[in-house]
Structures are given as structure tokens and as C-alpha cells.
N, C-alpha and C positions, 0 to 999 in steps of 0.2 A: 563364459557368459554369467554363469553362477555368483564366480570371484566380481565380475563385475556389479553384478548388480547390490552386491551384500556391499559392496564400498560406497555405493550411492544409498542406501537407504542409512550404512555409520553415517557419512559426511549430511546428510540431515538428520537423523535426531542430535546428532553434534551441533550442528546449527539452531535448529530449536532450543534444545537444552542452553547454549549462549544467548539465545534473544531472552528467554526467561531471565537468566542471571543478569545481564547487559539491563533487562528492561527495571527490575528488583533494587540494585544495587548502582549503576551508571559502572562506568567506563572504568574508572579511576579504584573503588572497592573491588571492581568484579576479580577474582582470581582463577589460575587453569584448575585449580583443584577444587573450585565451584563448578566449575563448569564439568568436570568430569564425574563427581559427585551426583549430579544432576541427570548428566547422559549415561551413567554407567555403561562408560567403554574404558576401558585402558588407556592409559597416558599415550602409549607408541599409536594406537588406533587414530587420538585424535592432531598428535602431532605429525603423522602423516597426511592429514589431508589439510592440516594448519600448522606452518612452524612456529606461530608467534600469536600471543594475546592478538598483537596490532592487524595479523592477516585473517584472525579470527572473526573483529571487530569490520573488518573491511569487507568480510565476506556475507556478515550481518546486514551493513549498508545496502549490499549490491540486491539485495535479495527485496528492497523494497519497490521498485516498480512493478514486478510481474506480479504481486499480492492487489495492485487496483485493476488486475488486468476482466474487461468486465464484454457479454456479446457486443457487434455491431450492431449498431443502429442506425434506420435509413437515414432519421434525426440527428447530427451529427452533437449536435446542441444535449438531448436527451442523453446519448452516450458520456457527454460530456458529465454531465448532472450525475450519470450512475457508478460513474467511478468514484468519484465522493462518496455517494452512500455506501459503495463497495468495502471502500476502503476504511470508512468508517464505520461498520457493519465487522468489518474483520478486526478491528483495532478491539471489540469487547473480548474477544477472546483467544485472538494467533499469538502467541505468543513470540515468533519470530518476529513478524512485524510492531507487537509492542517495542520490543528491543530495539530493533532497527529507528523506528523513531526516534526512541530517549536514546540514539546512539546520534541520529541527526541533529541534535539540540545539544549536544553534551560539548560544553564549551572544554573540558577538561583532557578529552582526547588529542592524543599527540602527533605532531606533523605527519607522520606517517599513513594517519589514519584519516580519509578525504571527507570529513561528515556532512563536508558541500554537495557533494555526488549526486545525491536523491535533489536536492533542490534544483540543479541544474537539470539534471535527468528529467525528473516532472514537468519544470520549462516546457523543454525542449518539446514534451508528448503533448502536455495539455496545447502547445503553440500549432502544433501539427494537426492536430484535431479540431480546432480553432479555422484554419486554414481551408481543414475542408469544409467547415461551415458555411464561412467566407463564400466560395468556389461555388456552394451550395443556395447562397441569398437567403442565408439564412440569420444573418449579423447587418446590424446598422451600417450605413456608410462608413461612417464615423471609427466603428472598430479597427485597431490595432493588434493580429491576435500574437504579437509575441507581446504588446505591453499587457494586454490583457491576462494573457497567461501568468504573467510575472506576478500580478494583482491577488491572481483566485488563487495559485500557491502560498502566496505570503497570507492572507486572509484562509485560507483553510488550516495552515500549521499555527496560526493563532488560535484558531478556536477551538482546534483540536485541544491545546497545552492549556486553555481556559478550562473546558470542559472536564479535562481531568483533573485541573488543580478544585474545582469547584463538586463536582458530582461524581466523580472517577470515569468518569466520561458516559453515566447514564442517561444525558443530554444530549449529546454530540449530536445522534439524527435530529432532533429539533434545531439543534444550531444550523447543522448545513442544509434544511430547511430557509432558514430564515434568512440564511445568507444567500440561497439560491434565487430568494423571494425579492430582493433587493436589487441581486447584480443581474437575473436575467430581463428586467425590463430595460434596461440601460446598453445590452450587448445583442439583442432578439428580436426580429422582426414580430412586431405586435401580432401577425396575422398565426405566429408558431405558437404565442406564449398559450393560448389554452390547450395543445396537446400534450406540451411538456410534464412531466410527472413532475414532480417534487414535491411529495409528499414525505413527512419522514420515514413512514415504513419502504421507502421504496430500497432500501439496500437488503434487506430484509427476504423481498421482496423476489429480488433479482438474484441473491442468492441463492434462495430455494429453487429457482427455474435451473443454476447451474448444479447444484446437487442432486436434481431430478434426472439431467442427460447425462451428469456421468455416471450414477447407477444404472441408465438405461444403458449407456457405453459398454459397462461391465459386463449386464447381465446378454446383450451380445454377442461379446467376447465368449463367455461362457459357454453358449448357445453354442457358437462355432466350432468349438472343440469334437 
């Protein structure tokens, strides 16, 4: 159990240590002796749990859905809203998901490497979630929620890639703000839009609520012993 769990905390700071470089340098510069540099682990450590740049790069991708993963809410709409600031709340400073994004965008990566994955992946979640809004009467007639979803993905990874080229993404919660401000009168029944947060501090916000229960988590765990 020991052996195991010391292989999963290498194989993430290995991960981390590559979103940094991945995120630093893109796809195409980044090298394993960057990246091992970085992680200070041994070459065999981390070719064990990666044979190749490209399965390194692939494991970076996979890794970006569960980083918006944010509480339920009865609001399926508000839930919706909080994974945006989640995720762009975590984008100032994870560095795994920095990388993971400019690995999603990195035209320069090779067939091997699927940097479609997140984009379809978010689809698929934000359509889901959509759905239950739907189910919930909480969307106009008129909604569509996989076109919908397709919309506020393309429209979030834009402004996210504005935000950083323009402010290094000191912006960002203001932006997904104002884009919240826009698309939820058009997607929302009038009678939800004053409950819904969107304010920019709200990832902020929601973060601290989850950093609060997993230190109560711990302490316990703790207790238990």
C-alpha cells in the first residue's frame, strides 16, 4: 500500500511538473529533461508511469475536466456558471491545468496527441448539465442544450486565450462575468436570473467553501485515529 501510494503522489508531481513546462514553453520546445528537471525524479521514475513526451502530453489533457469539477447545485444553471469561475479561478495558479489548456490549443502537437479531447469532453458535460436544467424549467423553450453547450465552450476558451494574451489572465473573472451577463438572459428563465450569482468573485468564492470541507475532511480523519 506504501509502494502504492508513493507511485501516485511520483505520477503527479510528474504531471504537475509537465503542465508547468507544457504550459511555459508549448508542446513542441517542451523536453523530458525539462520536465524531469522540474519534477526531480529520475528518468526510469518517470518513464514508468509515461513512455513517451506524447503519453505525457495526453495525460496532461485528460486531467482537465476534473480541475472544473465544482459542488451541486439545486440551480443547475448556477452550477453551470460556477464551473467557469472554478476553472478560471484555478487557471491563476494550477499549473497542471495551465498546461493542459495551452496543450488544448497547441496547434503544433502531434497526431498522437488528441488536444480535441477536452473540447469534446466539456461538450459533452456542460450538454449534460444543460439537460438537467432543461428537465428542471429552468431554460427557455427555445434552448438547445448540446448547441448551447457548443456556444459557451467555444466562447469561454476564447476569452480565456484573450485574457491571457491581454492581462495574463488578471481579467479572466471579469470576462466570464460579462459573458455570463449576456448569455444567461438568452438561455434562463427571467424568473431564475436574479438568484443566479455571477458576480466575478464568485470562483473565488466557491473555492474557499471547497478548501474549508476538505480541511474539515482531514481534520476528521485525524480525529478518528
Amino acid at each position: 500500500m506504501a509502494r502504492q501510494e508513493r507511485a501516485i503522489r511520483t505520477r503527479r508531481v510528474i504531471l504537475e511538473a509537465a503542465g508547468a513546462v507544457f504550459d511555459e514553453h508549448g508542446y513542441t520546445a517542451t523536453t523530458i529533461s525539462m520536465v524531469l528537471e522540474r519534477a526531480e525524479v529520475t528518468k526510469g521514475a518517470l518513464y514508468f508511469h509515461f513512455p513517451s513526451k506524447e503519453s505525457l502530453a495526453q495525460a496532461v489533457l485528460d486531467e482537465q475536466l476534473s480541475l472544473g469539477a465544482v459542488p451541486p447545485q439545486p440551480c443547475k444553471l448556477q452550477e453551470l456558471v460556477d464551473m467557469t469561475f472554478v476553472f478560471g479561478q484555478r487557471l491563476l495558479s494550477n499549473s497542471l491545468l495551465k498546461g493542459s489548456v495551452r496543450l488544448a490549443v497547441d496547434q503544433s502537437a502531434p497526431p498522437g496527441v488528441d488536444h480535441s479531447g477536452p473540447f469534446r469532453q466539456w461538450a459533452d458535460h456542460v450538454g449534460a448539465v444543460l439537460e438537467q436544467a432543461r428537465d428542471q424549467g429552468e431554460l427557455l423553450p427555445t434552448v438547445r442544450p448540446a448547441q448551447t453547450a457548443g456556444l459557451l465552450v467555444g466562447a469561454f476558451a476564447g476569452i480565456q486565450l484573450m485574457s491571457r494574451a491581454l492581462t495574463d489572465r488578471d481579467d479572466l473573472a471579469e470576462r466570464i462575468s460579462v459573458l455570463w451577463g449576456h448569455l444567461l438572459p438568452s438561455i434562463a428563465v427571467p424568473a431564475l436570473l436574479t438568484g443566479i450569482d455571477w458576480e466575478p468573485d464568485r470562483g473565488a468564492r466557491v473555492l474557499a467553501t471547497l478548501d474549508t470541507a476538505d480541511a474539515d475532511e482531514v481534520a476528521m480523519g485525524l480525529s478518528a485515529r
